[in-house]
mmCIF file of the N, C-alpha and C atoms, coordinates in Angstrom:
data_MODEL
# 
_entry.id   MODEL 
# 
loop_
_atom_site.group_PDB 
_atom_site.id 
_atom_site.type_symbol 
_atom_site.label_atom_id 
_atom_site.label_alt_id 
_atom_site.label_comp_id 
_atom_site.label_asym_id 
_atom_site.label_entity_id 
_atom_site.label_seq_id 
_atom_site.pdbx_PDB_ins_code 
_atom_site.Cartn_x 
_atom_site.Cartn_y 
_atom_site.Cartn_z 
_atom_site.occupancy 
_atom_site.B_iso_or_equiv 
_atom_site.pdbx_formal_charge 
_atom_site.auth_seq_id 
_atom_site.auth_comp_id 
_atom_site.auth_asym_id 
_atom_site.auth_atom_id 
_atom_site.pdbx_PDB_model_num 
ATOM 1   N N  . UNK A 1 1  ? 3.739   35.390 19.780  1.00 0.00 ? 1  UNK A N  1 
ATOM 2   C CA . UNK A 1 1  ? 4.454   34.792 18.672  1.00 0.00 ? 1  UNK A CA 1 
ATOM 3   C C  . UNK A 1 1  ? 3.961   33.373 18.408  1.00 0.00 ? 1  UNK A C  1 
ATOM 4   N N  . UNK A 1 2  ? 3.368   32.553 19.571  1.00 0.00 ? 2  UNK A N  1 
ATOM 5   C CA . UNK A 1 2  ? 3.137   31.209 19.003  1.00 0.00 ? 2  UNK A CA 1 
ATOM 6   C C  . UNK A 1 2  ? 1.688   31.045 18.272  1.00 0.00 ? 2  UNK A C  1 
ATOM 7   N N  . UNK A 1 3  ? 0.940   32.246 18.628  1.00 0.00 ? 3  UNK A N  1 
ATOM 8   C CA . UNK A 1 3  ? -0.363  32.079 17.918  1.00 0.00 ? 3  UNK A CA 1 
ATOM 9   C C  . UNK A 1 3  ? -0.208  31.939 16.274  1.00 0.00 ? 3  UNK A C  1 
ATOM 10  N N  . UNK A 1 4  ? 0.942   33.407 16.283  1.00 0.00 ? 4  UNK A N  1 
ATOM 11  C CA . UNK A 1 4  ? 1.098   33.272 14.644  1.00 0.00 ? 4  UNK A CA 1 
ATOM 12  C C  . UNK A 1 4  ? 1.432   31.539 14.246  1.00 0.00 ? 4  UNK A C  1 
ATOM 13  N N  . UNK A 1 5  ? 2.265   31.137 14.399  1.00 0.00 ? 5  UNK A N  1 
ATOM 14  C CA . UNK A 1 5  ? 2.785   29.604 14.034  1.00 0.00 ? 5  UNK A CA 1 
ATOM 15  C C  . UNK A 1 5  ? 1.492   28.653 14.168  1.00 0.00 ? 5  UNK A C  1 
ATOM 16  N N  . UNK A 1 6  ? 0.570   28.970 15.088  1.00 0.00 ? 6  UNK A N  1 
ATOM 17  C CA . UNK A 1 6  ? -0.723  28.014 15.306  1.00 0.00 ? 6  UNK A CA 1 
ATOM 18  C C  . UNK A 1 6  ? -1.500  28.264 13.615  1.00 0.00 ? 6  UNK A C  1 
ATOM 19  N N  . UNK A 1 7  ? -1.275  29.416 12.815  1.00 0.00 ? 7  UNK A N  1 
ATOM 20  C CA . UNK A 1 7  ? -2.344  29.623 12.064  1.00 0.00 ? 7  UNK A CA 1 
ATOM 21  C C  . UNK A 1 7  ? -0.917  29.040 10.239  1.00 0.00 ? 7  UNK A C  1 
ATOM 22  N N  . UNK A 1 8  ? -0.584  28.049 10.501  1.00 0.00 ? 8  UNK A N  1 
ATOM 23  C CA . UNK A 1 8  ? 0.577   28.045 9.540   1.00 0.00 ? 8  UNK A CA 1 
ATOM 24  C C  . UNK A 1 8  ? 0.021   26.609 8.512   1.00 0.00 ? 8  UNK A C  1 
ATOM 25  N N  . UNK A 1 9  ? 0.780   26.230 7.589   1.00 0.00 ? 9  UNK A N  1 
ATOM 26  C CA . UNK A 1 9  ? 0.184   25.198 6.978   1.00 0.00 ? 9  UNK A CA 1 
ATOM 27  C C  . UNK A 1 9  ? 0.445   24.160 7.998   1.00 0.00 ? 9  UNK A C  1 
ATOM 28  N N  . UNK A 1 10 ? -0.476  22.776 7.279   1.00 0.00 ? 10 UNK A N  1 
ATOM 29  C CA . UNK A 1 10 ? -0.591  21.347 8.361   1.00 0.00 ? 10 UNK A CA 1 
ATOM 30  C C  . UNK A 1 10 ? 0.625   21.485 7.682   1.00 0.00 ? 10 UNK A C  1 
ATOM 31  N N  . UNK A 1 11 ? 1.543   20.469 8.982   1.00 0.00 ? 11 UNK A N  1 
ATOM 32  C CA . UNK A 1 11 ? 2.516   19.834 8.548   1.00 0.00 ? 11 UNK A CA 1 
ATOM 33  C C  . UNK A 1 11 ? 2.174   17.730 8.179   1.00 0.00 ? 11 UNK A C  1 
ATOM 34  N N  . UNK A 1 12 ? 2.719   17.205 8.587   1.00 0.00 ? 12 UNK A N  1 
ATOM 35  C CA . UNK A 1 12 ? 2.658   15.891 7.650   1.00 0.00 ? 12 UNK A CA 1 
ATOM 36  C C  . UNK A 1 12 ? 1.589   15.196 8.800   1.00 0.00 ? 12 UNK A C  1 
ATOM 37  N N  . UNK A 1 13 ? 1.982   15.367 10.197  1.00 0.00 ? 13 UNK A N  1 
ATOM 38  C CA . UNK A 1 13 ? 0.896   14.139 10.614  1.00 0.00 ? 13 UNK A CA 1 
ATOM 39  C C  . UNK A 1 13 ? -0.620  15.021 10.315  1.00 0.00 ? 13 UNK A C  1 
ATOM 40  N N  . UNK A 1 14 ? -0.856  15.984 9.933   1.00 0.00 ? 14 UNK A N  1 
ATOM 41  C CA . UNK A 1 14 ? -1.978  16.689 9.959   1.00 0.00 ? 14 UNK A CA 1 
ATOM 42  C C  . UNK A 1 14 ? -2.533  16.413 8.409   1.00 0.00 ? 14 UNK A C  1 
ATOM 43  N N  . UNK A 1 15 ? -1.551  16.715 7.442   1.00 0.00 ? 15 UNK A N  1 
ATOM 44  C CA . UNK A 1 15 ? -2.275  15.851 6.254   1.00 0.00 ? 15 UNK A CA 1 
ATOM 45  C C  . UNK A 1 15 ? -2.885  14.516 6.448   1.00 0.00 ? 15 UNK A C  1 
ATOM 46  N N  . UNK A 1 16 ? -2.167  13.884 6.789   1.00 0.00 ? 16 UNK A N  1 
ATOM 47  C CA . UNK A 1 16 ? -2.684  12.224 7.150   1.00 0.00 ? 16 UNK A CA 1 
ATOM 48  C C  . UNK A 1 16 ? -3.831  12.201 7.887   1.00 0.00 ? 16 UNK A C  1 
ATOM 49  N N  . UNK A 1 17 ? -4.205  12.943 9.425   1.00 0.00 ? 17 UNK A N  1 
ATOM 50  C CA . UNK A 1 17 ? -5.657  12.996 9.597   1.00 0.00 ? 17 UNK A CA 1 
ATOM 51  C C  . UNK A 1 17 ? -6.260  13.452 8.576   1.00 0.00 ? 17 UNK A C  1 
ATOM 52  N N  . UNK A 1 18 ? -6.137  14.622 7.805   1.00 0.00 ? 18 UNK A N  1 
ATOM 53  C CA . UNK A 1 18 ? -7.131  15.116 6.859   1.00 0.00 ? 18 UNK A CA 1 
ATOM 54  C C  . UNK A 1 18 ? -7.564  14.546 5.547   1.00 0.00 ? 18 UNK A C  1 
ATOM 55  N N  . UNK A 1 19 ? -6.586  13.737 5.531   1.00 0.00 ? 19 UNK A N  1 
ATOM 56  C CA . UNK A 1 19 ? -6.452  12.421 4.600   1.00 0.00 ? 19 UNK A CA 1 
ATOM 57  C C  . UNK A 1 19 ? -7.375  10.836 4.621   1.00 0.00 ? 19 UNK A C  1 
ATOM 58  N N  . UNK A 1 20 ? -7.025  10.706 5.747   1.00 0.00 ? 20 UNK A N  1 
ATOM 59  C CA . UNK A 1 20 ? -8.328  9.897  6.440   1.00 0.00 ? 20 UNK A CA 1 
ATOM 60  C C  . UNK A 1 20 ? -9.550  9.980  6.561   1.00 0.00 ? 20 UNK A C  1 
ATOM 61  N N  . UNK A 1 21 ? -9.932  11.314 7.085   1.00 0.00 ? 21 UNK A N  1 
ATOM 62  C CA . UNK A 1 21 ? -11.296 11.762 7.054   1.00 0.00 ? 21 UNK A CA 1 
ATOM 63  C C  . UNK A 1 21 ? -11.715 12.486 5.911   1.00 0.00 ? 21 UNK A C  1 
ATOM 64  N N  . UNK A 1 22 ? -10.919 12.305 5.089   1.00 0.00 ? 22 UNK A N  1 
ATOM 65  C CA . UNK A 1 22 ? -11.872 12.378 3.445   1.00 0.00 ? 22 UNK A CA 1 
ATOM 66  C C  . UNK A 1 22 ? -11.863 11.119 3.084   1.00 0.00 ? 22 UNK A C  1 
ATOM 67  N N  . UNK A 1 23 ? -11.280 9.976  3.365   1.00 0.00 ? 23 UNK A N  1 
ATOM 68  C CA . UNK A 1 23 ? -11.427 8.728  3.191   1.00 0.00 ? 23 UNK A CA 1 
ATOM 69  C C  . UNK A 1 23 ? -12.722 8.237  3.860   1.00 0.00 ? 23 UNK A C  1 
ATOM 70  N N  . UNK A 1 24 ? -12.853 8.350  4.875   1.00 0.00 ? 24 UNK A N  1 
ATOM 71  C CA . UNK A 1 24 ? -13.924 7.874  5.449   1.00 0.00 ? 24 UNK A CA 1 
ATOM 72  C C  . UNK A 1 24 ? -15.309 8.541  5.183   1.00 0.00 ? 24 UNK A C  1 
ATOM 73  N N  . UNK A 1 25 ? -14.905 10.063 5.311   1.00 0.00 ? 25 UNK A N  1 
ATOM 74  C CA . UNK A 1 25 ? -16.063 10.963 5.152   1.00 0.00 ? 25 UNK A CA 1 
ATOM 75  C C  . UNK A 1 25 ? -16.926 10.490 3.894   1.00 0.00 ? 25 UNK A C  1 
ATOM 76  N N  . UNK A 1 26 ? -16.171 10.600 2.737   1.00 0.00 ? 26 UNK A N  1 
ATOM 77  C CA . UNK A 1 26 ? -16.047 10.783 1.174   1.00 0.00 ? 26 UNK A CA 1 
ATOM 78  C C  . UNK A 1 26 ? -16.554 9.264  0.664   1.00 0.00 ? 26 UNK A C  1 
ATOM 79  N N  . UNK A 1 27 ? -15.533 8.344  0.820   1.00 0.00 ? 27 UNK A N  1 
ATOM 80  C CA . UNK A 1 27 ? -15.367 7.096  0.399   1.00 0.00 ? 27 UNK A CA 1 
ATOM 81  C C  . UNK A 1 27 ? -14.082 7.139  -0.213  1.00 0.00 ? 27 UNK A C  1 
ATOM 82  N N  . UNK A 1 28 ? -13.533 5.952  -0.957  1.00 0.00 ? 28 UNK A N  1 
ATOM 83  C CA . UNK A 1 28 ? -12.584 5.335  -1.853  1.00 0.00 ? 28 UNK A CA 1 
ATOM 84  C C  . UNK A 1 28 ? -12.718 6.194  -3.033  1.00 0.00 ? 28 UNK A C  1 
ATOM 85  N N  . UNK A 1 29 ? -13.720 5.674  -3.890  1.00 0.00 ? 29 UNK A N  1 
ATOM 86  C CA . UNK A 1 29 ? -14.907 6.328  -5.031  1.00 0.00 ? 29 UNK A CA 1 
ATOM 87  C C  . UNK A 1 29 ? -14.854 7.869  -5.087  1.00 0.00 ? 29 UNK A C  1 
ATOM 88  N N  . UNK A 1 30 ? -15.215 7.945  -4.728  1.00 0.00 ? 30 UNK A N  1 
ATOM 89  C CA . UNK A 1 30 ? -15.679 9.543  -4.428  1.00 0.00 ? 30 UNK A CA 1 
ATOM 90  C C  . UNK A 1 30 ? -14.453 10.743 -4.632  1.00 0.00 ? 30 UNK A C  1 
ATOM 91  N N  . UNK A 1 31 ? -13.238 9.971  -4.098  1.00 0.00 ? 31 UNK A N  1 
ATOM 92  C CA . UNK A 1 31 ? -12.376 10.952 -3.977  1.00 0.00 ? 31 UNK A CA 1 
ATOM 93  C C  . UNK A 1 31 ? -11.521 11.650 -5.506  1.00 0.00 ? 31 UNK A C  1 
ATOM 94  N N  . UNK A 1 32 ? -11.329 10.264 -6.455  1.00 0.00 ? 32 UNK A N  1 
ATOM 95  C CA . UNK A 1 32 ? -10.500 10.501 -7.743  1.00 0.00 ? 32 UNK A CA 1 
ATOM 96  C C  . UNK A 1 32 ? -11.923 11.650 -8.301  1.00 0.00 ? 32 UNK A C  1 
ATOM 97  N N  . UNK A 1 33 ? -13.209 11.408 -8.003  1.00 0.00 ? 33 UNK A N  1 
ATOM 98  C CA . UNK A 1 33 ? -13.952 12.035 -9.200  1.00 0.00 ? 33 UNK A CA 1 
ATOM 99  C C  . UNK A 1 33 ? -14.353 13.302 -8.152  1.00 0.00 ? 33 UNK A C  1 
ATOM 100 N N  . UNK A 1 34 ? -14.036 13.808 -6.881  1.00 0.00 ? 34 UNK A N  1 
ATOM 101 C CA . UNK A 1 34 ? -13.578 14.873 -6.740  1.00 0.00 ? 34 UNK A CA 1 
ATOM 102 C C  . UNK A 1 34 ? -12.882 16.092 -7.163  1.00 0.00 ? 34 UNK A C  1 
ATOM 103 N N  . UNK A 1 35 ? -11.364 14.851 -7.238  1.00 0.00 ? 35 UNK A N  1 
ATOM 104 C CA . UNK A 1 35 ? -10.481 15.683 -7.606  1.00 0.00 ? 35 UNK A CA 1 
ATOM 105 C C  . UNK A 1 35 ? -10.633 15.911 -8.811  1.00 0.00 ? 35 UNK A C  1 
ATOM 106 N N  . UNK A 1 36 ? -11.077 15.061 -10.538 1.00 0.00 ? 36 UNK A N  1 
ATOM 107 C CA . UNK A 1 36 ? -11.083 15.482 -11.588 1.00 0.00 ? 36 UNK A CA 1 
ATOM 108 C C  . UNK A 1 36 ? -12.660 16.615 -11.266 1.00 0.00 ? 36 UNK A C  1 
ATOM 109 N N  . UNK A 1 37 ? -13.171 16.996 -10.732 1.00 0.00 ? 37 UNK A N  1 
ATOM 110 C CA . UNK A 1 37 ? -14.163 18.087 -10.876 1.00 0.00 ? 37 UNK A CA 1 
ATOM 111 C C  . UNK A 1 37 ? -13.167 19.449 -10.538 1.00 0.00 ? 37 UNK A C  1 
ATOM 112 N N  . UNK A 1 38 ? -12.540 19.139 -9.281  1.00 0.00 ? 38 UNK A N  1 
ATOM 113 C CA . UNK A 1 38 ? -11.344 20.568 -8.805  1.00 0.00 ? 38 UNK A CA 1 
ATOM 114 C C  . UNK A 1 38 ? -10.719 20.630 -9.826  1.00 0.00 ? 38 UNK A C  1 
ATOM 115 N N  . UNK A 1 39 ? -10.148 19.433 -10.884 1.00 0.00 ? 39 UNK A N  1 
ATOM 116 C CA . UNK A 1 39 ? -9.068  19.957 -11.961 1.00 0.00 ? 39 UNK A CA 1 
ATOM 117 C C  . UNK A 1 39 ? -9.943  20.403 -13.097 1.00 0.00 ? 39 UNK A C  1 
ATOM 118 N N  . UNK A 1 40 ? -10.917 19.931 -13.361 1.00 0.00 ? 40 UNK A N  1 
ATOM 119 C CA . UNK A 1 40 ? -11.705 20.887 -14.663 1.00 0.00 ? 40 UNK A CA 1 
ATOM 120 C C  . UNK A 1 40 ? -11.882 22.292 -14.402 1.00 0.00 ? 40 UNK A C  1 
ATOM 121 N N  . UNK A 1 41 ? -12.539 22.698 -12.904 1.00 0.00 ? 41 UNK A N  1 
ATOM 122 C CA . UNK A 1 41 ? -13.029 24.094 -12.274 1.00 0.00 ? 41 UNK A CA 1 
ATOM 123 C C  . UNK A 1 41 ? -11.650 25.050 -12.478 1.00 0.00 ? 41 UNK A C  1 
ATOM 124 N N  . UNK A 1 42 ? -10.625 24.612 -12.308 1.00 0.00 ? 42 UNK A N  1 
ATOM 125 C CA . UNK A 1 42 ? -9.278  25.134 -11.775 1.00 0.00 ? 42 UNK A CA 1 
ATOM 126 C C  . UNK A 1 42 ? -8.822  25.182 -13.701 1.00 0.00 ? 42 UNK A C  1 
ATOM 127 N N  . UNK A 1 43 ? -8.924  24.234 -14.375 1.00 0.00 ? 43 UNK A N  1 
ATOM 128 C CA . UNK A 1 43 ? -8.517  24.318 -15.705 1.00 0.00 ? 43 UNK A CA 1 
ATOM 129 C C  . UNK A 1 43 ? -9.334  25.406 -16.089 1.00 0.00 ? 43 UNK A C  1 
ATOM 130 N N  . UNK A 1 44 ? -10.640 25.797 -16.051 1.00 0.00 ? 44 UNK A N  1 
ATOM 131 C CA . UNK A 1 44 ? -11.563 26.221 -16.224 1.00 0.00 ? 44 UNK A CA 1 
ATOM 132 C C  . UNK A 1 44 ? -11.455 27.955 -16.377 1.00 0.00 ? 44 UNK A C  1 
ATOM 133 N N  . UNK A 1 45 ? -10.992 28.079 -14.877 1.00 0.00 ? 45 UNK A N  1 
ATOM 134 C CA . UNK A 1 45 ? -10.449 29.263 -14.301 1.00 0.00 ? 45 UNK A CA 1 
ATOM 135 C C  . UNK A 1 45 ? -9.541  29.738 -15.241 1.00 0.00 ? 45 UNK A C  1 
ATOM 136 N N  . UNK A 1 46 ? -8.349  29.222 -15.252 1.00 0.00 ? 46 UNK A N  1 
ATOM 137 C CA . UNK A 1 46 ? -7.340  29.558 -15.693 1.00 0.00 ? 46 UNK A CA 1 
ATOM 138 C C  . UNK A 1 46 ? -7.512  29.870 -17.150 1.00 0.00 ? 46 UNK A C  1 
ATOM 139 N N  . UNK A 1 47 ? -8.505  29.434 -18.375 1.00 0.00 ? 47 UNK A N  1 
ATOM 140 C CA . UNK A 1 47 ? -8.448  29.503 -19.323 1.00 0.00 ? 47 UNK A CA 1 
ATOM 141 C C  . UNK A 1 47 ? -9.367  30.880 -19.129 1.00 0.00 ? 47 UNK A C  1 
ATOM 142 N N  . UNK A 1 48 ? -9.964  31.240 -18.463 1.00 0.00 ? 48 UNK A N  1 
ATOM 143 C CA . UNK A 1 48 ? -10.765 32.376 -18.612 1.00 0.00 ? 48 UNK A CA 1 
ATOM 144 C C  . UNK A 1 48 ? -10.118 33.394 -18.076 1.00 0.00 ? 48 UNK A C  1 
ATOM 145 N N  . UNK A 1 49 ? -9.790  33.807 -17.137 1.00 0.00 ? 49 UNK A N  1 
ATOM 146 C CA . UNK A 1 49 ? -8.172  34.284 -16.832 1.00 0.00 ? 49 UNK A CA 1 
ATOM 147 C C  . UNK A 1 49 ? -7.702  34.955 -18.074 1.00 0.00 ? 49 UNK A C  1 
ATOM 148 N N  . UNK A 1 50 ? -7.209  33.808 -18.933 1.00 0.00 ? 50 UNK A N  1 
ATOM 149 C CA . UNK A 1 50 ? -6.129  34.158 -19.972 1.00 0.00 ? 50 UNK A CA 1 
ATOM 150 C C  . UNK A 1 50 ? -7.114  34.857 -21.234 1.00 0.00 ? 50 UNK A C  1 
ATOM 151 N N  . UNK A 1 51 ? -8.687  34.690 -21.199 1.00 0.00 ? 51 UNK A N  1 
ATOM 152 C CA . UNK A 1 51 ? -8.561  34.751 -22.210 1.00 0.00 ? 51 UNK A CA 1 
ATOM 153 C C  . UNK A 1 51 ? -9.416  36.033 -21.932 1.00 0.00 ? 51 UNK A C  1 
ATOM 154 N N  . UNK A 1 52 ? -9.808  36.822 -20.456 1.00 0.00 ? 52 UNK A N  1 
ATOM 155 C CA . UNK A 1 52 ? -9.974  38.241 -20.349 1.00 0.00 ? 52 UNK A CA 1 
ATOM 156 C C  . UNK A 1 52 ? -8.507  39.251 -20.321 1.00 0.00 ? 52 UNK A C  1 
ATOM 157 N N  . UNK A 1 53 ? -7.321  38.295 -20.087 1.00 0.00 ? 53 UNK A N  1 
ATOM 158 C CA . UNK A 1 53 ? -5.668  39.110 -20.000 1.00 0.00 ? 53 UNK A CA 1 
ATOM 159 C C  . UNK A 1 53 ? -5.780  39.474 -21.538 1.00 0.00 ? 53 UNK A C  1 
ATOM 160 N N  . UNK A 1 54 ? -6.008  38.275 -22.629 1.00 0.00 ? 54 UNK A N  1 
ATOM 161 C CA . UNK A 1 54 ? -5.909  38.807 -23.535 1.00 0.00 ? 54 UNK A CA 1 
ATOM 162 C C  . UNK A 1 54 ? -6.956  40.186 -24.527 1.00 0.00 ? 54 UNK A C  1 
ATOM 163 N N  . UNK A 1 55 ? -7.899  39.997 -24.252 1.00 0.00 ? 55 UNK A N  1 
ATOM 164 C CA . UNK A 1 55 ? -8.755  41.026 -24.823 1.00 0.00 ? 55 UNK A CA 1 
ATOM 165 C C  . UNK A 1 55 ? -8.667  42.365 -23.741 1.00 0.00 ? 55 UNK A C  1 
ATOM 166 N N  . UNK A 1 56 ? -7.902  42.670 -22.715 1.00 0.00 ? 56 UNK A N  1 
ATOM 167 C CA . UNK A 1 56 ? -7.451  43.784 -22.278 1.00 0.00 ? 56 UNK A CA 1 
ATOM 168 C C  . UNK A 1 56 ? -6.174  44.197 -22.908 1.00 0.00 ? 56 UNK A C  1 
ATOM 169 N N  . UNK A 1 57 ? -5.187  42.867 -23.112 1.00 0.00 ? 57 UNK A N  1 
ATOM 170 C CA . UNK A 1 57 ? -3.961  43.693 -24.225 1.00 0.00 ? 57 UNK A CA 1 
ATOM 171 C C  . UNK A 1 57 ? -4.399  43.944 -25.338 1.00 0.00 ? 57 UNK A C  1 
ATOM 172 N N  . UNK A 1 58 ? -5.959  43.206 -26.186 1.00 0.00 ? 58 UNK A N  1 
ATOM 173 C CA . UNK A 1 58 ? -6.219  43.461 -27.395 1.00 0.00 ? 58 UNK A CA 1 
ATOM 174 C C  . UNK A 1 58 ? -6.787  45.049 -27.632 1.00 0.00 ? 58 UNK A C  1 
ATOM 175 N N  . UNK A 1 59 ? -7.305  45.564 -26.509 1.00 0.00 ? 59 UNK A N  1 
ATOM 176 C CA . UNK A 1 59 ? -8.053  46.521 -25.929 1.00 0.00 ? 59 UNK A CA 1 
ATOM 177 C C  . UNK A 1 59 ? -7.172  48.059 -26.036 1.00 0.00 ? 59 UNK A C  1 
ATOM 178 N N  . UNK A 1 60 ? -5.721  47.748 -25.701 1.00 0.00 ? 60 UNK A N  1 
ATOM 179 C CA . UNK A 1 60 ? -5.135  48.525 -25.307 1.00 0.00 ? 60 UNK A CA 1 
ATOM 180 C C  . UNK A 1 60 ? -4.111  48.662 -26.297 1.00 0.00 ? 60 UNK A C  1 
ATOM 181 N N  . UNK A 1 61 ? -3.702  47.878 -27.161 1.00 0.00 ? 61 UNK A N  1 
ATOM 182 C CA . UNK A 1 61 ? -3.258  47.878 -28.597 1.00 0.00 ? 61 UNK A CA 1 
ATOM 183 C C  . UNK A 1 61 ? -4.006  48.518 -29.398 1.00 0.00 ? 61 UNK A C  1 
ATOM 184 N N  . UNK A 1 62 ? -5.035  48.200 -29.018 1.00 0.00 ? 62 UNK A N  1 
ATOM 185 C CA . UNK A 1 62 ? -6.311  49.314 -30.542 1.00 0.00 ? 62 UNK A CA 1 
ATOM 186 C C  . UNK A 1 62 ? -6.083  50.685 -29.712 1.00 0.00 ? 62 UNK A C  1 
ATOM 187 N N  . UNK A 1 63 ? -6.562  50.981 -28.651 1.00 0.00 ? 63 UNK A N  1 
ATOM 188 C CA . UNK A 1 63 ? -6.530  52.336 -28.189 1.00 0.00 ? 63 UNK A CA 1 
ATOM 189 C C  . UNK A 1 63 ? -5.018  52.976 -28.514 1.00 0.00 ? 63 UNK A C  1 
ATOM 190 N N  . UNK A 1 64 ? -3.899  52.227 -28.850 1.00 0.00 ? 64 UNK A N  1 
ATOM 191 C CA . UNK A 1 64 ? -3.105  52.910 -28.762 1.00 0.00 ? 64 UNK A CA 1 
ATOM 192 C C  . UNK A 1 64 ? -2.811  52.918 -30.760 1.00 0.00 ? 64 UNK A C  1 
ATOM 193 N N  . UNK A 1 65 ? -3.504  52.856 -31.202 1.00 0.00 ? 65 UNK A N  1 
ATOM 194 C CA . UNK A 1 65 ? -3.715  52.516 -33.034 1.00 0.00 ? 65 UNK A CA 1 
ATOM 195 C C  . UNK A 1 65 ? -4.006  54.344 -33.648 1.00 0.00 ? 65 UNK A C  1 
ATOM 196 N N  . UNK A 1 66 ? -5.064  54.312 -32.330 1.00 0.00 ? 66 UNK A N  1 
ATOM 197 C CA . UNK A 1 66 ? -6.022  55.107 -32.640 1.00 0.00 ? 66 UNK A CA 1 
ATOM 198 C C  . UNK A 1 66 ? -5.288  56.966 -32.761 1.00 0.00 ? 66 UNK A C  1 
ATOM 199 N N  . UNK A 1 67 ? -5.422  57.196 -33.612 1.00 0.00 ? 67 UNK A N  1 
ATOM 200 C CA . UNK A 1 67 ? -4.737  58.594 -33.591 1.00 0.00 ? 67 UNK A CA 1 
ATOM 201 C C  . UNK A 1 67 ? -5.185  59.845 -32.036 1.00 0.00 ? 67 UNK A C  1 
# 
């Protein structure tokens, strides 16, 4: 049973190391224009996502048109 709990999210002092050593690893710099690359990729995602959901309902509306 304790292995399972070993494999669980960090809790808070474990963010803070991991926090640090992207500070140090990374730099100061480095980190904001990180994160705006993860939020474009992730915006990115998501708009493509939506816009294959939609041409499968567009897909399946015509097939169902069709006599």
């Amino acid at each position: 049973m304790d292995t399972v709990l070993a494999f669980g999210m960090p809790g808070g002092w474990e963010w803070i190391v991991i926090g640090l050593f992207l500070v140090v690893f990374f730099g100061a710099k480095k980190i904001p224009e990180i994160a705006r690359g993860l939020g474009k990729g992730i915006r990115e995602f998501k708009d493509a996502t939506k816009d294959i959901k939609q041409e499968i309902e567009q897909g399946a509306q015509s097939d169902e048109k069709k006599p």
